[in-house]
Every structure is written in C-alpha cells, then in structure tokens.
C-alpha positions as CSV (number, residue, x, y, z in Angstrom):
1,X,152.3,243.3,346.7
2,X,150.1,246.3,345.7
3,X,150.7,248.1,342.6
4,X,150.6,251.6,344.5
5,X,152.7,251.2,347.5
6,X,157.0,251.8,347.2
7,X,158.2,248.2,347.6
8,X,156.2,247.7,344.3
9,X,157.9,250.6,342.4
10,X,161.6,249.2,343.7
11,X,160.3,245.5,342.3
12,X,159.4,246.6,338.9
13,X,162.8,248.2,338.4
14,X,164.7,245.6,339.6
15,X,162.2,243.1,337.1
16,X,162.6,245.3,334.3
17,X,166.0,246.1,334.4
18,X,167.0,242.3,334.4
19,X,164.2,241.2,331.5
20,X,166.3,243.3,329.2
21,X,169.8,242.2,330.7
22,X,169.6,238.3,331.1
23,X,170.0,235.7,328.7
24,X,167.1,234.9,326.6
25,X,166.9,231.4,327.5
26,X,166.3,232.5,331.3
27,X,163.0,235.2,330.4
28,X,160.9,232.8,331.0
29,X,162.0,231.2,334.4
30,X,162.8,234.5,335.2
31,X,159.3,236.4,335.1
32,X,157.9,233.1,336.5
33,X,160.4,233.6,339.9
34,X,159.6,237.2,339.6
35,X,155.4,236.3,339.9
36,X,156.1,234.0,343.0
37,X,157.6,236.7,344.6
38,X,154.8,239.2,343.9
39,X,152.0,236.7,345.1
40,X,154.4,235.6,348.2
41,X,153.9,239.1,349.4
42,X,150.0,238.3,350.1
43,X,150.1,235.0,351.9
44,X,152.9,232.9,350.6
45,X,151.5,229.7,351.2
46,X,148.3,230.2,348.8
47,X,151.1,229.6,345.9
48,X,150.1,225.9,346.4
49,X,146.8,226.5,345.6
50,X,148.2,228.4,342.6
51,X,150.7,225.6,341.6
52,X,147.5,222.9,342.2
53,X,145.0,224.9,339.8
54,X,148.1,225.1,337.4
55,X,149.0,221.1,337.3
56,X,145.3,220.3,337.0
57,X,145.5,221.9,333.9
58,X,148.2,221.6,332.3
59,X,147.5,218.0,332.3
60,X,144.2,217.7,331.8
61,X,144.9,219.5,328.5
62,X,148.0,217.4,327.7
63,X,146.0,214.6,328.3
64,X,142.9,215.9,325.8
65,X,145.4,216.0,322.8
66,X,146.9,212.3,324.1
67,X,143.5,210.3,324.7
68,X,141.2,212.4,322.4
69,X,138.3,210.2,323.2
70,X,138.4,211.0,327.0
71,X,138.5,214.6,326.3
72,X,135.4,215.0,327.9
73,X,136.0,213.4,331.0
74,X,139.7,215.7,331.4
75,X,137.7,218.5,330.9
76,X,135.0,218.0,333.8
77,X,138.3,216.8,335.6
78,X,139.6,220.1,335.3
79,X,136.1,222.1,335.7
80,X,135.3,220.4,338.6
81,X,138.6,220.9,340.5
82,X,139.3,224.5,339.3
83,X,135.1,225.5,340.9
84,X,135.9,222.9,343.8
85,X,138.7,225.0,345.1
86,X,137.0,228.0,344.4
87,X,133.6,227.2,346.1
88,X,135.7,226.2,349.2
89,X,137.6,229.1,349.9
90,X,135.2,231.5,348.7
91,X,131.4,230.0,349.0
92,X,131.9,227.5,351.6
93,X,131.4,229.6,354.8
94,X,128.6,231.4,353.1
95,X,126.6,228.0,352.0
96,X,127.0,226.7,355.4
97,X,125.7,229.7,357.1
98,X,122.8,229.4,354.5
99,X,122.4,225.3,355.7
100,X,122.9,225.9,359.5
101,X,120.5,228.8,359.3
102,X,117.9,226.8,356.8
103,X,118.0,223.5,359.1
104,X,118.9,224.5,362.1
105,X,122.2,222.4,361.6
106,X,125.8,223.0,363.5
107,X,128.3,222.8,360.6
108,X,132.0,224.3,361.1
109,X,132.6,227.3,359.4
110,X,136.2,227.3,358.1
111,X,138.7,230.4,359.0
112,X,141.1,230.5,355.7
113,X,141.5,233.9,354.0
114,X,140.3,233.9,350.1
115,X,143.6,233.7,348.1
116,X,144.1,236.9,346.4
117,X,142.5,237.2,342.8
118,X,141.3,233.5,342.6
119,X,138.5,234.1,340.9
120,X,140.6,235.9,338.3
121,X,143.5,232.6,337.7
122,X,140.8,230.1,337.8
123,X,138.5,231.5,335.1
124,X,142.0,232.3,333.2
125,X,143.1,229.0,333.6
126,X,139.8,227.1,332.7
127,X,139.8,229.4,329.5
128,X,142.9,227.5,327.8
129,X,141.2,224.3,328.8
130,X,138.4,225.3,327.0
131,X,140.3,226.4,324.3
132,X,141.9,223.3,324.2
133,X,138.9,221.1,324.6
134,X,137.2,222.6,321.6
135,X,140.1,222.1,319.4
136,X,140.8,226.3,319.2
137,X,143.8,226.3,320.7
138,X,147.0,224.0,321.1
139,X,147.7,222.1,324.5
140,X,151.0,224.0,325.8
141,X,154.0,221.1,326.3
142,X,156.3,223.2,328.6
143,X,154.8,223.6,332.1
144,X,156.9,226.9,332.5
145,X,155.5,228.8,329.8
146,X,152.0,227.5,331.0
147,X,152.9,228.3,334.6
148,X,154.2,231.8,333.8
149,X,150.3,232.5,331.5
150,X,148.3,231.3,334.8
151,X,151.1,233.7,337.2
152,X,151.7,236.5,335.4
153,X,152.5,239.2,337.9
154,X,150.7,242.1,336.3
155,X,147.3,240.2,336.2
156,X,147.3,238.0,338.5
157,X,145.3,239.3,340.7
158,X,142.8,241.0,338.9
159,X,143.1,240.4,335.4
160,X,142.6,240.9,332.7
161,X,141.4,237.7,332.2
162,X,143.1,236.9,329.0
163,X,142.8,233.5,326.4
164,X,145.5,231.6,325.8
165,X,145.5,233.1,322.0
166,X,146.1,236.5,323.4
167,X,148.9,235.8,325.4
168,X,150.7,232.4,325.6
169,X,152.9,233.1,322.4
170,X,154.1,236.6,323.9
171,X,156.2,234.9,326.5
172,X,158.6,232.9,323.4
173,X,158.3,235.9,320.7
174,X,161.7,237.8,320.4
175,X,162.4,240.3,323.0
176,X,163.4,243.7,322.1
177,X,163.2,246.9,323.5
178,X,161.1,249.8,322.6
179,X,161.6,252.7,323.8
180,X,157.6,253.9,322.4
181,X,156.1,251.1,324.5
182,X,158.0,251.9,327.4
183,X,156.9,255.5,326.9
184,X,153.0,254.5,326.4
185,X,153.5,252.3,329.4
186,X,154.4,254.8,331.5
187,X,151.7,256.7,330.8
188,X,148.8,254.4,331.5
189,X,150.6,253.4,334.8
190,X,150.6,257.5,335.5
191,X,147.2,257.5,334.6
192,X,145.9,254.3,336.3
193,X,147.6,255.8,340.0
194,X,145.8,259.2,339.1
195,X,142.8,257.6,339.5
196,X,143.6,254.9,341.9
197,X,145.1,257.4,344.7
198,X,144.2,260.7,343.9
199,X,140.3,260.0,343.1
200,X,139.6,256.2,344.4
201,X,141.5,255.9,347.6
202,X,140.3,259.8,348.4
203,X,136.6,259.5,348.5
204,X,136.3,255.4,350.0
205,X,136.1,257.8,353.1
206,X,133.0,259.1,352.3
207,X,131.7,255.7,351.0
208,X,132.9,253.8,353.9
209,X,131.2,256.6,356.3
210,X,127.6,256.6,354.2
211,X,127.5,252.6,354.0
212,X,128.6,251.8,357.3
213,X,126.0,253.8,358.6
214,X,123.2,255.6,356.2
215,X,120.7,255.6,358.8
216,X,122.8,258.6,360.3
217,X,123.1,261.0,357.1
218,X,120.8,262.9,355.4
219,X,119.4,261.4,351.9
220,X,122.3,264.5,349.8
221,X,124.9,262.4,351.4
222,X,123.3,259.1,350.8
223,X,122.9,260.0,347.4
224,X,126.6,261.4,347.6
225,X,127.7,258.2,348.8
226,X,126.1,256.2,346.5
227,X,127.4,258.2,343.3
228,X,131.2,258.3,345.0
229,X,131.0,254.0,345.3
230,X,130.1,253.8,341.3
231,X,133.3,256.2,340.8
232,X,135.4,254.8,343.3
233,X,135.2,251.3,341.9
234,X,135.3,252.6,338.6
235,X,138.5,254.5,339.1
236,X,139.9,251.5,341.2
237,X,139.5,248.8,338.9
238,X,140.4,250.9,336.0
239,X,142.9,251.9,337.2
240,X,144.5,248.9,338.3
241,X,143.6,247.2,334.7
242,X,145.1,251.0,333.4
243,X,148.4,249.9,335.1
244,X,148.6,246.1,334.4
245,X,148.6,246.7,330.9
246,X,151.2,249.9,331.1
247,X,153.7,247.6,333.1
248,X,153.1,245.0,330.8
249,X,153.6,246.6,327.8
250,X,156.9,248.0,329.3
251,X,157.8,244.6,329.0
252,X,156.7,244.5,325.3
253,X,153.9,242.0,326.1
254,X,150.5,243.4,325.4
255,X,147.3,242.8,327.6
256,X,143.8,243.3,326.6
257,X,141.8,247.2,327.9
258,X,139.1,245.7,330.6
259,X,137.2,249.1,330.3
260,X,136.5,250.7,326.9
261,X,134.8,254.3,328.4
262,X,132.2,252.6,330.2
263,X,130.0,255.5,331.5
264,X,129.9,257.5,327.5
265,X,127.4,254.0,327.1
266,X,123.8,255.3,325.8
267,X,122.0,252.2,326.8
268,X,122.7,249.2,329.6
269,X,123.5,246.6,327.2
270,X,126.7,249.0,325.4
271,X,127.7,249.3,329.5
272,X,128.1,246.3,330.3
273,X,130.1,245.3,326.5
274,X,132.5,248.1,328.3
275,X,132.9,247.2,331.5
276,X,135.1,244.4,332.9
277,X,135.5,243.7,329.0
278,X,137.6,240.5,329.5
279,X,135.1,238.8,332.1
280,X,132.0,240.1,329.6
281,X,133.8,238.2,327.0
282,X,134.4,234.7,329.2
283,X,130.6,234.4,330.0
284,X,129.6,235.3,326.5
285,X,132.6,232.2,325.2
286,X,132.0,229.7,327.8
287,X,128.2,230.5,328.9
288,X,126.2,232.3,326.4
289,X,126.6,231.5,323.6
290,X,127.0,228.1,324.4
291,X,123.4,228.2,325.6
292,X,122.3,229.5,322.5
293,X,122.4,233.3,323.0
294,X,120.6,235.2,321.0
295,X,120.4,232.8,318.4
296,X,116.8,231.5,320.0
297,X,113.7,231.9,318.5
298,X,111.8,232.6,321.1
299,X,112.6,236.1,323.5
300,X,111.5,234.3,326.7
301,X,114.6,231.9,326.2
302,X,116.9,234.6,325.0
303,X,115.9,236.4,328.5
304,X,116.4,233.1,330.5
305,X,119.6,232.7,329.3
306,X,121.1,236.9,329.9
307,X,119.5,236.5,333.3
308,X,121.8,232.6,334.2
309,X,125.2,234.8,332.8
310,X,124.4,237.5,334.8
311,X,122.9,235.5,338.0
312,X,126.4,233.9,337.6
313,X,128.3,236.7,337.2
314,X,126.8,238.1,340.5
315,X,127.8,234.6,342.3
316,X,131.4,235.0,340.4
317,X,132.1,238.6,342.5
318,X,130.9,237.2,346.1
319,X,129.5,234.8,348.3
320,X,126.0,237.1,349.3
321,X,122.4,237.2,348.3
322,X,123.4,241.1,347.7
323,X,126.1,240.2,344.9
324,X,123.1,237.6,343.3
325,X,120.8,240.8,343.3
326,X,123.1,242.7,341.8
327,X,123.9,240.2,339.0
328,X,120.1,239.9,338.5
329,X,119.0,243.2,338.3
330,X,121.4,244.3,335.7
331,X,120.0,241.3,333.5
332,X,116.6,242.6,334.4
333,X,117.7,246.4,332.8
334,X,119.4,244.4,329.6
335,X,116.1,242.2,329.2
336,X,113.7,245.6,330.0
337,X,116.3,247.4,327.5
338,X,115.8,244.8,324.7
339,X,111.9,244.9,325.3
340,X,111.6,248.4,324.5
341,X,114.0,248.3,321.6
342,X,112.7,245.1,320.0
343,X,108.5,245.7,320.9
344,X,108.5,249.0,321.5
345,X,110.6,250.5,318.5
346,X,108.7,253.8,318.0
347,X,109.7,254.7,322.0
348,X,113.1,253.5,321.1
349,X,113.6,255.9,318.1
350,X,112.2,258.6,320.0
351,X,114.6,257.6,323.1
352,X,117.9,258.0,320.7
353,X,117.4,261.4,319.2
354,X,118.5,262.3,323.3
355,X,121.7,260.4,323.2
356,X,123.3,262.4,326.4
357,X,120.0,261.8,328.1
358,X,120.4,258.2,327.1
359,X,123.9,258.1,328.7
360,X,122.8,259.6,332.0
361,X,120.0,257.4,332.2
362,X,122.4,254.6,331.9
363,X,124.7,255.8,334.3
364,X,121.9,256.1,337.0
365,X,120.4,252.8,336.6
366,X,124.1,251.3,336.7
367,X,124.7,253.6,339.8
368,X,121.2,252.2,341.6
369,X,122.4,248.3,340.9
370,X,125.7,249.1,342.7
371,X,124.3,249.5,345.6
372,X,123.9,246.1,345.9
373,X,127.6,245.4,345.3
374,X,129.3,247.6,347.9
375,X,126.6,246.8,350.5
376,X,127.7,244.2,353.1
377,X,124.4,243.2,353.5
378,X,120.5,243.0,352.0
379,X,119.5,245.4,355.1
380,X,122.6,247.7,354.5
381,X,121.5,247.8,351.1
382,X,117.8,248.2,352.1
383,X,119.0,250.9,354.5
384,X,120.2,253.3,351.7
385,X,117.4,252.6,349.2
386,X,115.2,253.8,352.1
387,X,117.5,257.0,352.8
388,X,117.1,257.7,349.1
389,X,113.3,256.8,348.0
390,X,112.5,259.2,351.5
391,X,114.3,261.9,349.9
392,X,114.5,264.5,352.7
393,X,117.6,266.9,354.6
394,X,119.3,270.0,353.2
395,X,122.1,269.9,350.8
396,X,124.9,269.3,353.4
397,X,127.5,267.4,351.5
398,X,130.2,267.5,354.2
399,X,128.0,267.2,357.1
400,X,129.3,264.6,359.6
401,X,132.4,263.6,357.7
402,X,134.1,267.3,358.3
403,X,136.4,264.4,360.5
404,X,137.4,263.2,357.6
405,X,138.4,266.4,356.3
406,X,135.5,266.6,353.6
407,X,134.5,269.9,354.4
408,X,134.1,272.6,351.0
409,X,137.0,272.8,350.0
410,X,138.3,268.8,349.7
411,X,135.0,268.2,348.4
412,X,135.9,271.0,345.5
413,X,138.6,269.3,344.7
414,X,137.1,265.9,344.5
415,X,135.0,267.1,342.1
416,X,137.4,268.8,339.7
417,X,139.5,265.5,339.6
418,X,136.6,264.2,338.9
419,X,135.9,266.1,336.0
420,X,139.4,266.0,335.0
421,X,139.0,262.6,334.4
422,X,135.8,262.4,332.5
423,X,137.4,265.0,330.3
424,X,140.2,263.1,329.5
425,X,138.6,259.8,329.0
426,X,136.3,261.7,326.8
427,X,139.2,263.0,324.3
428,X,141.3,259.9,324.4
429,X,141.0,256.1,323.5
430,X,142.0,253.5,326.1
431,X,145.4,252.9,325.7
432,X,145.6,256.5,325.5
433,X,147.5,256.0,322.2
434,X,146.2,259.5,320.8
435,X,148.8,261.5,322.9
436,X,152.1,260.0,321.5
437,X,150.4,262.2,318.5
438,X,150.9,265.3,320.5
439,X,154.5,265.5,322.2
440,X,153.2,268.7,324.0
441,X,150.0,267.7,325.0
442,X,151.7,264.4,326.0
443,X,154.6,265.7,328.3
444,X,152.0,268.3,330.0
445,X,149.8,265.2,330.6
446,X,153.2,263.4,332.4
447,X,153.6,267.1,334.6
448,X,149.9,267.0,335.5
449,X,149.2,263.8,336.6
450,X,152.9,263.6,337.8
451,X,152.2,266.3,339.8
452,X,148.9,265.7,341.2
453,X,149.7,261.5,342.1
454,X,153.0,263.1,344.5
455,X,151.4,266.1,345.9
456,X,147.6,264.9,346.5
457,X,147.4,261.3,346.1
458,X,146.3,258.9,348.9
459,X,149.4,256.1,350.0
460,X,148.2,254.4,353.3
461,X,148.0,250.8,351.4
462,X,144.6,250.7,350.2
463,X,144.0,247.0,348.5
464,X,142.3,247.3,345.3
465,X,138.5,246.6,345.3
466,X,138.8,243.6,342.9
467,X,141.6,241.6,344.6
468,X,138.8,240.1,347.0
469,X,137.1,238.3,344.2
C-alpha cells in the first residue's frame, strides 16, 4: 500500500480512529493486524518471509540471554539467515548471471519479485540482535511486541531503520492523545506529499526520458536530467521518511528524521552524516567502528575501512556493478576530502572561508556519483558521462520531452517548487517544529502546500524509489 494513493488515506483513518478507541490491552495486536494488512497489499504471501526473518530472531536473542556461552553461535545463526534470505531474493539472479557469464556455466535464474523494503526489516531486525548480543539492550519475551518493532506499518518499507532503544518501549508506554502531535504530524505528512507528488513524481518524466535514452538529447538536457534524478530521489525518499514519521507521531510514537538538510552540507563527509541518517548510523554501529574507524593509527587503514562501509553500502541498495561504483566513489570523495583536510590544511582553511562555494561543490560531486545509482547499467551510466564530458547543443531544456508536457511553462513551475522547497528547508528544522511557533505562518503553510498537493500533484501510483531495496 503506497503512502500517496486514496486507499492509503481511507486506512490510516480507519487505524487511527480505532488506536484511540480500543482497549489498551488490544494496541498491540491491533497495529500488528493493521501492518499485515498494509504489506498484504504488495504480495501477500512475502509475509512469510517477514514472519521467518521475525522468528529467527526473536529466538536467537531469547536464546543469547538463556545459553549465554553460545551467544556467539545464535548470533551467526541469526546473521547468516537474515543475509541468506536476503542474497536470494535480491543478489542471487545477479551472482548467477555474473558465474554463467564468467564460466560459461548454465545455472537457472530464479523469477521471484524482491519483497518490498527487505533490505530495510532485515538490517532492522539484525540491529536488536546486535543489541542484544553485545549486552546493550534486553532480549524482548513477547513475540508480539517484537513482531509489531520488525512490522511497523509506517517503516516497513523503507525505514527508518530504527534500534530497538528507540522504539521497542513506545509500543507498551501509556497511550494518550495529543492533539500538538497530531497537528505536527499532519504537517510533515503535508510536507512529505509536497515533495513526493508535486516535485518527485513530476519530473521522473524527464529523468526516465534522459536515462532511458541520453544518446538522443543534447548535453543541457543531460545535464538537466542528471540534476532532476539527485532531486527526485531526494524529494522521494524524504518525503516518504517526512511522512512515516508525521503518521507515526499521530500515533504518539516517535521515529527518528532520515535526512537532516542534506544538500546545506559544506563538505562530502557532513552529506553523507545527513543523508539516509538511520542507515549512516547502522554501518558506522555494526561496521565501522567495529573495524576500528577512525581510531587507527595509520590513514591507509582508516581509508580501507570508509571504502568496505561504503563498498557495502553500494551492495546494500542493489544487485549491479553500477550500485558497487557508486558506493565506492563516494568513499573515494570522503577519503580525497580527509586528505586535503588532514595533509593539506593551509588549502582546507582557505577552502572554508567560501562556505556556499563549499556547499555547491558538495552538491555537484554528490550529483556526479548519482549517476551511477539511477543508471540501469555501467554503459547507461557511461552513456551520460559521455553526453556530459562532450558538452555540446543549445540550451533546449524542453526539447524532445514537449510530449511530456515539459515545454516553458511546466518547466517554470518545476523550478519554483523547487525553490520553494529549498527555501523552506532552509528556514526550518526537520521535524519542522519551528512553525507550531508561528500559528500564521503555520496555517498559511497547511493552505499552500494543501493547495498545491490537490491542484498540481502527480497521483498515477508512482512506487517510492527506496521500496526496491
């Protein structure tokens, strides 16, 4: 069930309305039923591999706290499982191709859709094991409470990807309601569909067009394309993370911000500590600082180790050598960024009396690396790093996508939503707390983006970007 599509709207009222109606002793059960039927709307029968991923855990860290000294071996129990299934429905077609094509083998390729947002309830649940394995965190003893952490409806999918510190005790804490979270809610779910369907789900035309085919626009349109896929999946994600943690907190349960103004960043390393803050945080828990982190003596190893989290990180979003590239290179920027600023401190000084320089900067490199990501392909990818190195055509922005209605005029308005946007992420924090301090400002917010979400948004039932990882 998508989060910007009617039947979803209808759901949430019918779930919210009853959270604050039934008996206490049913919340539980109750948002548990309610999560089943929000997955059930993808392909029902992937709630077994949901339920498996859940039981592996839940006893393997009942099991830690029972038979301490064979913690270890519960814990590669439940490691090994929870990547298993993952690497079969989501890197087993690709390795195969890789082996058939490397050794001229004849291995069967497997035809099962990826389960929506697996890679997003795996690394969730593994993170209580962990927890649990290093002593941080209590095993859970009812499964339904432990079910409902792994299933919560608003981030199943696609996160945030929360420990068990930050939310397990939410779902047995009194339940009241709050008429100022409600209201706060609201407004990040207003927000979050502003930029899903009136800026995301608007320009993946363009993107689609320009990717599909870059050989057959000029290098402006490339170029075009390229900046549009860095906002679109900006504004997608955001905006679905925006409106997980509205709905949830109109439920009184409070989910981490995944994005803390990513693109005001002045260097690649403050990017990437905003962006996807919840997977950032995983890697640096589970991977590295584990590994040692910054804590080695020597910078060779400190590199080695940023360039496995991010190779990994690449390998987390998608089974392709262009996903691995993409990973790598933005370890690459971190390590070249750490080089400069550690080695070369006289250029760094000098580089930080420009700080909106600094943050454009970022933004490009950041934009370059995504090219990787939306690509389908290396020679997809190679074809628009061509287009854009051989910079040549006149500015024609609209060009052949005047089909797709993005002649002068749609293209205005793109950019003035755009703007719109940066503005207000520019004058508010995430949660965008700071306008329950202005009742005027607030309620002209509500009217705008209201206004612009009925009359300009995009409904043809658009997935979000991250529900394929």
């Amino acid at each position: 069930m998508l989060f910007n599509t009617f039947e979803f709207f209808i759901f949430f009222v019918v779930v919210f309305t009853l959270y604050y109606t039934i008996p206490v002793r049913f919340v539980v059960l109750f948002l548990l039923l309610a999560s089943c039927v929000f997955y059930s709307y993808f392909i029902p029968v992937y709630l077994l591999v949901l339920l498996a991923v859940i039981l592996i855990d839940f006893f393997s860290a009942r099991w830690m706290e029972q038979q301490p000294q064979r913690r270890r071996l519960y814990l590669v129990l439940s490691i090994c499982s929870n990547l298993g299934i993952l690497f079969f429905f989501k890197y087993y077609n690709f390795a195969v191709t890789e082996i058939n094509s490397l050794f001229d083998t004849n291995w069967v390729l497997t035809h099962l859709i990826l389960p929506v947002g697996l890679s997003f309830h795996t690394f969730q649940s593994l993170s209580y094991v962990l927890e649990v394995y290093h002593g941080r965190y209590p095993a859970e003893k009812r499964f339904s409470i432990f079910a409902l952490y792994v299933m919560y409806f608003p981030q199943l999918v696609a996160g945030p990807i929360e420990p068990p510190q930050n939310l397990l005790h939410q779902f047995t804490q009194k339940r009241f309601f709050n008429w100022d979270n409600v209201l706060s809610g609201l407004r990040l779910v207003c927000w979050g569909l502003f930029k899903k369907a009136v800026i995301a789900d608007r320009i993946s035309f363009y993107v689609a067009g320009v990717f599909d085919a870059p050989a057959q626009y000029n290098s402006w349109q490339v170029l075009l394309g390229v900046v549009f896929f860095t906002i679109q999946i900006y504004c997608d994600f955001s905006g679905y993370s925006d409106m997980a943690v509205g709905l949830s907190r109109c439920l009184n349960i409070k989910l981490s911000y995944n994005f803390q103004r990513p693109f005001f960043a002045s260097n690649i390393k403050e990017f990437w500590r905003r962006w996807h803050v919840t997977l950032s945080d995983w890697f640096k828990n589970y991977v590295y600082i584990p590994l040692g982190g910054n804590r080695q003596l020597l910078f060779i190893k400190h590199a080695a180790v940023i360039l496995v989290v991010f190779f990994l990180s690449g390998v987390w979003h998608g089974a392709g050598f262009n996903y691995i590239l993409w990973g790598v290179s933005n370890g690459l920027l971190i390590i070249l960024y750490l080089i400069v600023k550690n080695y070369f401190k006289g250029l760094h000084r000098a580089l930080t009396i420009f700080p909106l320089m600094n943050v454009f900067f970022t933004c490009c490199f950041v934009t370059a690396t995504f090219v990787f990501f939306r690509a389908q392909n290396l020679d997809q990818a190679a074809a628009v790093f061509n287009k854009l190195i051989h910079f040549s055509g006149s500015l024609d922005l609209g060009g052949n996508f005047q089909r797709f209605a993005f002649g002068t005029m749609n293209l205005f308005y793109i950019f003035a939503v755009i703007l719109l946007m940066v503005w207000v992420e520019k004058k508010t924090d995430p949660g965008l707390l700071i306008l329950q301090q202005k009742p005027v400002t607030d309620i002209f917010f509500f009217i705008v983006t209201v206004s612009l979400i009925v009359f300009t948004g995009v409904f043809y039932k658009q997935s979000f970007i991250y529900f394929q990882f």
